[in-house]
C-alpha positions as CSV (number, residue, x, y, z in Angstrom):
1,X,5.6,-21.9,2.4
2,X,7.7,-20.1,-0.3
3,X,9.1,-16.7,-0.8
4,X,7.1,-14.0,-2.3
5,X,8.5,-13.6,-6.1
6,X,9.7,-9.8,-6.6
7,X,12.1,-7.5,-6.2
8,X,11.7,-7.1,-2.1
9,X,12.9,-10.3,-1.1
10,X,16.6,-9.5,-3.4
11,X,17.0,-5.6,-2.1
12,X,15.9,-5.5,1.6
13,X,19.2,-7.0,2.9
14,X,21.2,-5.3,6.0
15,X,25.1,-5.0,6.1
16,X,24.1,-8.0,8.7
17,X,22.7,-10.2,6.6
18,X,19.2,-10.8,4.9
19,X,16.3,-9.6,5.7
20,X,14.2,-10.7,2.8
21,X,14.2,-14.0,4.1
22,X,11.7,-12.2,6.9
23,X,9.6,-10.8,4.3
24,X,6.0,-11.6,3.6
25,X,5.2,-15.2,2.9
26,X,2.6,-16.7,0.2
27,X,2.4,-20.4,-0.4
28,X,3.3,-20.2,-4.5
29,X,-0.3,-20.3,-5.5
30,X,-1.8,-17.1,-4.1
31,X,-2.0,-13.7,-5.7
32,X,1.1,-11.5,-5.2
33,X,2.2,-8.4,-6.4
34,X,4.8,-6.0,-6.1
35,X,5.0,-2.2,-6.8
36,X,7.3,1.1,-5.8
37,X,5.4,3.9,-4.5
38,X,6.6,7.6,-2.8
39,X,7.7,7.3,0.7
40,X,4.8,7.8,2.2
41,X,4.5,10.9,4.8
42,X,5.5,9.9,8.8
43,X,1.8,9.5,10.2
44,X,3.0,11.9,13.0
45,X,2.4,14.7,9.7
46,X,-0.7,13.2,8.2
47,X,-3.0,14.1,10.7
48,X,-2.8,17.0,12.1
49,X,-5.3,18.7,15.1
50,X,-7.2,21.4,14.7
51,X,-6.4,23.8,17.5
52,X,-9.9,25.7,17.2
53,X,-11.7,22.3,17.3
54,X,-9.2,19.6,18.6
55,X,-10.8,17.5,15.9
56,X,-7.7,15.7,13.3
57,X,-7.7,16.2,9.6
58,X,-5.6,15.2,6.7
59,X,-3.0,17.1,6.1
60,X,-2.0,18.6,3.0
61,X,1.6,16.5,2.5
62,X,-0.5,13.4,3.2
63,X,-3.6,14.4,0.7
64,X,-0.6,14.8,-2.2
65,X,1.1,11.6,-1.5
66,X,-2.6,10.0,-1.2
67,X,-3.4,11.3,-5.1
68,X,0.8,10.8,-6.6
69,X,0.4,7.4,-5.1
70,X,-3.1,6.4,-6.0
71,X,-2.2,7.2,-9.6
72,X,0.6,5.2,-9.7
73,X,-1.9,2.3,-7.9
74,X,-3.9,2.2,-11.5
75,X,-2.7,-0.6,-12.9
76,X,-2.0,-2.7,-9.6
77,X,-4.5,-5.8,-9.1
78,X,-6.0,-6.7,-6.2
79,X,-5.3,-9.8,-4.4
80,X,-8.8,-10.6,-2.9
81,X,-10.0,-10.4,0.4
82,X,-8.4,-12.9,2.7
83,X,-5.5,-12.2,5.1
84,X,-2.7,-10.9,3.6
85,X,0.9,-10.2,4.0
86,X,2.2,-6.8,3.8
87,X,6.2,-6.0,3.3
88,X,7.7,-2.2,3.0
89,X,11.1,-1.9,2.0
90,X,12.7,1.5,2.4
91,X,15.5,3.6,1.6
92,X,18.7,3.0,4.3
93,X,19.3,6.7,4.5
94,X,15.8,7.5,5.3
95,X,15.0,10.4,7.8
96,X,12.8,9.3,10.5
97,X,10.8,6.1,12.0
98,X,10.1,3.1,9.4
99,X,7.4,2.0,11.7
100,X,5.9,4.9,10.9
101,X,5.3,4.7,7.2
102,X,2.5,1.8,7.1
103,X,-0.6,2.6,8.2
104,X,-0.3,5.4,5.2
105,X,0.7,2.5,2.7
106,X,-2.1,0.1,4.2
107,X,-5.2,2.7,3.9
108,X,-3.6,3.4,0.8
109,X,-3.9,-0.1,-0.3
110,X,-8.2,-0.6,1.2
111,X,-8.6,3.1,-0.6
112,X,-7.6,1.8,-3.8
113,X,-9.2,-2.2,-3.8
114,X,-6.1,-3.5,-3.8
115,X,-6.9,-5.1,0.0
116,X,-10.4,-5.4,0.9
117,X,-9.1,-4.3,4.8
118,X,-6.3,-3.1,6.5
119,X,-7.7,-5.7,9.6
120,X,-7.0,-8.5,7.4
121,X,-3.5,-7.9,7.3
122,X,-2.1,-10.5,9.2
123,X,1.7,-9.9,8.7
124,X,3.1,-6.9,7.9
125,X,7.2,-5.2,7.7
126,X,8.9,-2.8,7.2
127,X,12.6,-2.9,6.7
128,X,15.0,-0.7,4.8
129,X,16.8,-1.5,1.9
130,X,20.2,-0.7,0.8
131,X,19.9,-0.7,-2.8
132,X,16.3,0.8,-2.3
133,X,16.1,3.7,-4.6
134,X,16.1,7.2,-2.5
135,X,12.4,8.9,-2.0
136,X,10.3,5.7,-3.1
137,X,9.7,2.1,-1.5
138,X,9.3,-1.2,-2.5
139,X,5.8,-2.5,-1.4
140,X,5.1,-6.6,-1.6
141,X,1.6,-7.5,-0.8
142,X,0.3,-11.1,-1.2
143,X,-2.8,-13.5,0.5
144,X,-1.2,-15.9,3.1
């Protein structure tokens, strides 16, 4: 196996070492891409309840980053519909949980073609970056 090709691998290192190397993986052949997107809202704020109902909706923070970062998706191929590996790299001075951005970025990804299913995701990371420019991230998706 060899690294994915992009930025991701090169940024996501920690004053301990590097974390790229922990990245996703592709074997050379398989489509890969890389992009920067908006942080993506903390999922504890994308769905909020209803207290009349107690049913969840989206909330409005999420529905804005949904549409800013669809647009920017546009031009973004998809890489087919096999298993896939998923890397996230954020900002090192990022507020809150990093474990908490991805399910955003992988609906995101199904919404938008670029992944056929967030099930087939059979890898996925997220990691913060210290040359990661503040309020986006670095997202590396390829087949494995």
């Amino acid at each position: 196996m060899t690294e994915i090709p992009g930025r991701a691998s090169n940024i996501a290192r920690s004053r301990k070492g590097n974390l790229g190397d922990s990245c996703a993986k592709g074997d050379g052949t398989a489509p890969v891409t890389t992009f920067s997107l908006p942080i993506p809202p903390s999922l504890n704020n994308c769905f909020p309840t209803n207290t009349r109902t107690g049913r969840r909706f989206k909330s409005a923070e999420y529905k804005r980053w949904e549409e800013h970062a669809g647009f920017l998706l546009q031009n973004v191929k998809a890489i087919g519909g096999g298993p896939y590996a998923l890397c996230i790299v954020l900002p090192e001075k990022m507020r809150g949980d990093i474990s908490n951005r991805i399910k955003a970025v992988e609906d995101l990804l199904v919404a938008h073609g670029i992944t056929s299913d967030d099930s087939k995701c059979w890898d996925v990371r997220a990691m913060r970056g210290i040359t990661q420019v503040p309020g986006w991230c670095e997202v590396t998706v390829g087949l494995v």
